[in-house]
N, C-alpha and C positions, 0 to 999 in steps of 0.2 A: 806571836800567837796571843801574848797577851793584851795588843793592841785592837786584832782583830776582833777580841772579843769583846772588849770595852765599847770599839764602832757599833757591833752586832747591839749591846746592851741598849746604847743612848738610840740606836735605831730603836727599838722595841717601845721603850719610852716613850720617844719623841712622837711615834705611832700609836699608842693607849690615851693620848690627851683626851681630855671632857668635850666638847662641843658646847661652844658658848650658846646656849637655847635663843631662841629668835623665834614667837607665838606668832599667831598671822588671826587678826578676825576674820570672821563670816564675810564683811566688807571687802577683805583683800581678794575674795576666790574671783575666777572667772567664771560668768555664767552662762554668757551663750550657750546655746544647745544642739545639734546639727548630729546629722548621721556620723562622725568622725567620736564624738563623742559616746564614748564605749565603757560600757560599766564593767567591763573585766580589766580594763586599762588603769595602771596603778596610776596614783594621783602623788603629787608634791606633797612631801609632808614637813619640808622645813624651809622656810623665808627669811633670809640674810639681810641686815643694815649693811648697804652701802656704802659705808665709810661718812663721809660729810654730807653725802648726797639726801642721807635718810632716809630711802626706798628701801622697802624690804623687798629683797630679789629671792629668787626664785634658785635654792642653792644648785642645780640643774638650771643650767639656761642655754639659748638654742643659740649654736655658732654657726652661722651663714645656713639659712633655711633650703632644705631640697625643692621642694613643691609646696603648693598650696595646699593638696589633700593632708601631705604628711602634715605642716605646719598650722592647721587649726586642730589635729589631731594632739599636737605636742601642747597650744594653749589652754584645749580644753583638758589637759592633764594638769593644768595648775601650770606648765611652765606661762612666765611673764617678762622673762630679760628674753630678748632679740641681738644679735649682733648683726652687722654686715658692714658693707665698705662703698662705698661708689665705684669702688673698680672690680667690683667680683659680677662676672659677667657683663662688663660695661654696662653697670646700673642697671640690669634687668633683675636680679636678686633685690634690691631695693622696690621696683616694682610689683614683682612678686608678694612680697612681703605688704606692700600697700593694699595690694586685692585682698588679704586676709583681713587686715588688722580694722578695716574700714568698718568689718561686721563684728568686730567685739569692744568693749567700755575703752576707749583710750587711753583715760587715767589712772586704768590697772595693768598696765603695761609699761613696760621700762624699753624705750628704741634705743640701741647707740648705732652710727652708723660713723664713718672715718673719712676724711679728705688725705687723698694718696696725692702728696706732692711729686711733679713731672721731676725727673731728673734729681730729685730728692730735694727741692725748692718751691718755693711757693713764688708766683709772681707778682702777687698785691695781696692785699688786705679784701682790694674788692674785686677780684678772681675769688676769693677763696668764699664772700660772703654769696656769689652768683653761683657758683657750685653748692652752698650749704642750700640755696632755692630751688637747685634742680632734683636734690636730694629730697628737699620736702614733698618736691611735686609727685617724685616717681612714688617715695610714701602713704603719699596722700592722708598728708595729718600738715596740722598748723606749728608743731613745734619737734624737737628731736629733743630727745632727752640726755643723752651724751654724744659730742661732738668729739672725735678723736685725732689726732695727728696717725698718720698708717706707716706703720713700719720703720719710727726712726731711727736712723743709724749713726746719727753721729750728735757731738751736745750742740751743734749749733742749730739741727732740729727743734731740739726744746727750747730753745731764746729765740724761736724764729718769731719775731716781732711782726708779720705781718698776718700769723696765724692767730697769737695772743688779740691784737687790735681787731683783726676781726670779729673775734668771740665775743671783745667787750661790746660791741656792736648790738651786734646780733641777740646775744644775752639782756640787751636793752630793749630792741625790739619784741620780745618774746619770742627768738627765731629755735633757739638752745637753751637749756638749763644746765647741761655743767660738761667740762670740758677735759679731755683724757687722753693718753698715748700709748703707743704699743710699741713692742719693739721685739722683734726676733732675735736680734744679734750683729753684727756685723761684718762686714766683707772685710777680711785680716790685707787681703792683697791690694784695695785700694785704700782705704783706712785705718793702719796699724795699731794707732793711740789710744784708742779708746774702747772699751770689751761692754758688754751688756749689760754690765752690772753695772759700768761710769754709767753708760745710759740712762739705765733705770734710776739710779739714784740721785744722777742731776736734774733730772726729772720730780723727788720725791724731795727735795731741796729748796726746789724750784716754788712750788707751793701755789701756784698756780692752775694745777692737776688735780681736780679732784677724785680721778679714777684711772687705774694703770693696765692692762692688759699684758700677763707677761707670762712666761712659760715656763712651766714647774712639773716637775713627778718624780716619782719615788727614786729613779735611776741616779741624779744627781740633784736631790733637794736644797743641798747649803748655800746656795747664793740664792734660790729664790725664795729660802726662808730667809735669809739675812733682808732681802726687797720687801719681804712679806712683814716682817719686825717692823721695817723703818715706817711703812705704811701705815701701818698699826699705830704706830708714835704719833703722827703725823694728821689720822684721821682722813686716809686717803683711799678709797674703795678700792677693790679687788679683784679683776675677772684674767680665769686661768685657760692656757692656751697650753697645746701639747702634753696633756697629761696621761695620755697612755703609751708608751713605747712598745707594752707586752705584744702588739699586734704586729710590729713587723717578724716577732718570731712566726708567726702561720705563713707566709709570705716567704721567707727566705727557706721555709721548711719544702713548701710548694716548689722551690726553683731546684732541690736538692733533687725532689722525689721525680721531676719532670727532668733533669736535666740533659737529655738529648735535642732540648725543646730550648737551649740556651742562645742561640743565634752565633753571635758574634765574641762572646763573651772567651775571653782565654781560659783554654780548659785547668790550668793550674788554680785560676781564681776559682774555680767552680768545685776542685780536688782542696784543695785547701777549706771552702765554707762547707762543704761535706764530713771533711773531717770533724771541725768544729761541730757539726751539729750532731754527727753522731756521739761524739765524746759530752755534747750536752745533754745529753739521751740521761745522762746518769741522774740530771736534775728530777727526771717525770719518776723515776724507779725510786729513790727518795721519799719523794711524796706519795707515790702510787697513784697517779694521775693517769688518768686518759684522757683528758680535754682538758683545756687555759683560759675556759671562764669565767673560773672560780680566781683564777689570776689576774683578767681583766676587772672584773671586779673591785678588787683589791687595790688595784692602782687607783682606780677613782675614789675608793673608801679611804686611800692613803691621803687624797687632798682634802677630801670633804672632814678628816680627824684636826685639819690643822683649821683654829677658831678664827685667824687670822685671814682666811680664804672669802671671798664675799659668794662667787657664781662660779662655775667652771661650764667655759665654751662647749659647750658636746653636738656634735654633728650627725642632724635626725634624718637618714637618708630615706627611713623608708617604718614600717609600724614595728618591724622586731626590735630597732634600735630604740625609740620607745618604749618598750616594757624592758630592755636592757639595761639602759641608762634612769629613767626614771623612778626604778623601784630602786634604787642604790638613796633615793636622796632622803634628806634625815639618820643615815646610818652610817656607821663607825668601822674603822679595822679592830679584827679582834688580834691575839696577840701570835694564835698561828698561822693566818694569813701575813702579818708582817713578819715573822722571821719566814717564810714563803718567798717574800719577796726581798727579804735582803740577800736569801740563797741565790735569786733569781740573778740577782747582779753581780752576785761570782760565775756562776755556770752558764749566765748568759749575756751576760754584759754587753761583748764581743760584738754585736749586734747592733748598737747602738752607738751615735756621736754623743758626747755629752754636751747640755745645752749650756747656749754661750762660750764654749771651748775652743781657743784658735790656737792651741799649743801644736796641733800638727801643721798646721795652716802657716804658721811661724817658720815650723822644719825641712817647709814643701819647696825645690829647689825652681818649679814651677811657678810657684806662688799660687796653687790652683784653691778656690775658698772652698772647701770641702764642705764647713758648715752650709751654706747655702745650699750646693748642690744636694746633702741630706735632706736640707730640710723640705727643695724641690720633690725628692723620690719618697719623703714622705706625704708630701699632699698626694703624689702617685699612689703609692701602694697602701697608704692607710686612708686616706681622706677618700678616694675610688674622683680626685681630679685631676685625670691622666691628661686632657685635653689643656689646659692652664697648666699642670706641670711642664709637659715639652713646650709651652711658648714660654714659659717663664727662662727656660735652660736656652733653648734657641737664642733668648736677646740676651743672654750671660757672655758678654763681651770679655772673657781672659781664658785662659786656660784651662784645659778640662780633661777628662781620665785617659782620654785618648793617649795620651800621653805616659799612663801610669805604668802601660805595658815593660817600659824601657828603665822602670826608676828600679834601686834595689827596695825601695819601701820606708823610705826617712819620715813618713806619716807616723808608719806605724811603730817604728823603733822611739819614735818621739812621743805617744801615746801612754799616759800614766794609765790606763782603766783596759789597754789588751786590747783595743776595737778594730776588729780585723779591717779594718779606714782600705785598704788599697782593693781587697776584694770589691767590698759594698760599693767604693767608687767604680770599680767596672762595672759592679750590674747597674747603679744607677746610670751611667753612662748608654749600658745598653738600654733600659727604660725610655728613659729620655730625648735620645736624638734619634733623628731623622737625615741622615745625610746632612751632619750641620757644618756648613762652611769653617766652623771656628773650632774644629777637631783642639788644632794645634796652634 
């Protein structure tokens, strides 16, 4: 008990920090003007240094834009970081993004977009500088302002020498100004050695990176504040990925309330995450809640308290996610929203992989990569890209929950944090496939 409280304390603390202030002149605003532009729409009210980069960003910024309408609606709120990838919707999200950006000041705007090596390799230097051209094209701007590696998983990613040589290139040419990587985690079942945080921080070692893209929230903060520290030392920008978890609890709440509507799904999985969630029920009678906005919130206010944070990725589907997201920016956790949400992660935990976490993945006699497949059924059921999550899970060449039917549950017996791993893997399971060859 007396441990638990000291965790609770340094949680509470760690969440009261100052916000290191970041002013923005008149010169930084964006001005175009367009019917999107809505005077009831809350505006950006605080602009983050980039690390080495010196751009003050935009502590909201836009992670893979929905449309055009929504995204000059999100610029004319003051957001000015863009993210995307050349593989999100094979470079039509790039394009997308061209058509807007054509109509507003370029040099108040921060683009990163990412080269997804085939097979997890790159095959030249000048492959990777003819993709940084196809990138600009579908843009349609003269230069990208951060070029990123997509998704590396292992450290020979980050010494990939033909991605470095390009950049010096290209960085010559005025094609890129600074150069960056992301990293989700890695597949335990075909890469054992190395966990997300060797990643990350061969990466932040490496010195070569001037900006990192990596995934943080309040569920399991300690390794991405340890990334977030070394960055800090290091003088290496900042943009956060996966920082609300709070949202798969509406989702698994929806499967409980619907569950005649479960398909395929083993009815024991289904009696088992019912249980849990009624016995989580005790959490909302605690606070005296009716709704988890005040919770959503909170998670984002929990990244936005830490000074060491540059931007956090947030994904503008549509105008309520806008006035959602964007009026959180410049604000802080207060101190009963964080013990709110460190309650949240006793009573609801269960719910959740923890990021970068292969400790089940380790225990799994299938070797099935659990983190992956989460992170698949959350672009599903939190990001709303059900379409890209079942192709991503289709070309998931190992093992998969099909299987989980027959196991006694060594996921979860192996699980320090309680996360019901064998349930969530069936329903992601049932989310996901379609008749997939590679059941087993």
């Amino acid at each position: 008990m007396k441990n638990q409280k000291s965790t609770r304390r340094t949680f509470l603390q760690n969440s009261s920090l100052v916000l290191l202030g970041a002013g923005l002149s008149e010169k930084n605003l964006l001005i175009p003007q367009s019917e999107t532009d809505r005077q009831d729409t809350p505006k950006i009210k605080e602009y983050r240094r980039l690390g080495r980069t010196g751009a003050m960003v935009s502590d909201i910024g836009s992670g893979i834009p929905y449309n055009e309408t929504v995204l000059k609606a999100v610029l004319n709120a003051g957001v000015n970081f863009i993210e995307t990838s050349e593989s999100y919707s094979n470079g039509r999200n790039e394009t997308m993004i061209g058509n807007v950006i054509k109509n507003f000041e370029r040099e108040k705007l921060f683009i990163a977009t990412k080269a997804n090596p085939e097979y997890r390799i790159f095959k030249s230097a000048d492959d990777i500088i003819r993709r940084t051209e196809e990138s600009l094209g579908r843009l349609q701007t003269d230069y990208i302002d951060l070029y990123m590696i997509h998704q590396a998983q292992n450290l020979v990613a980050v010494k990939n020498d033909y991605f470095h040589r390009a950049c010096d290139t290209l960085k010559k040419n005025g094609k890129i100004r600074f150069t960056g990587l992301s990293c989700h985690g890695t597949s335990w079942y075909e890469e054992p050695k190395e966990s997300l945080e060797d990643i990350l921080m061969a990466a932040v070692e490496d010195t070569r990176f001037d900006v990192l893209l990596i995934p943080y929230n309040f569920l399991s903060p300690e390794m991405g504040e340890r990334v977030l520290n070394a960055c800090k030392e290091k003088d290496i920008g900042t943009m956060i990925m996966k920082s609300n978890p709070v949202e798969a609890l509406e989702y698994y709440d929806n499967i409980v309330r619907r569950g005649e509507e479960l398909g395929h799904t083993d009815q024991k999985d289904y009696d088992k995450l019912k249980s849990l969630m009624e016995n989580a029920g005790r959490f909302f009678e605690l606070y005296n809640m009716t709704d988890i906005e005040q919770i959503k919130d909170g998670a984002i206010q929990f990244i936005l308290t830490n000074k060491n944070v540059g931007t956090i990725c947030c994904r503008f589907r549509n105008f309520s996610d806008i006035e959602k997201y964007v009026k959180l920016s410049g604000t802080t956790i207060n101190d009963r929203i964080a013990k709110i949400l460190f309650d949240f992660k006793e009573y609801l935990g269960f719910l959740n992989c923890r990021i970068g976490c292969n400790i089940c993945e380790q225990a799994c006699p299938h070797r099935i990569p659990v983190n992956t497949i989460m992170r698949y059924n959350y672009y599903f059921q939190s990001q709303k890209m059900e379409k890209e999550a079942m192709q991503y899970y289709h070309q998931l060449k190992s093992a998969k929950p099909g299987l989980c039917n027959h196991c006694e549950g060594c996921c979860e017996m192996a699980c320090p944090y309680g996360v019901a791993t064998q349930s969530l893997l069936t329903i992601a399971h049932e989310n996901l496939s379609f008749n997939d060859p590679f059941l087993t």
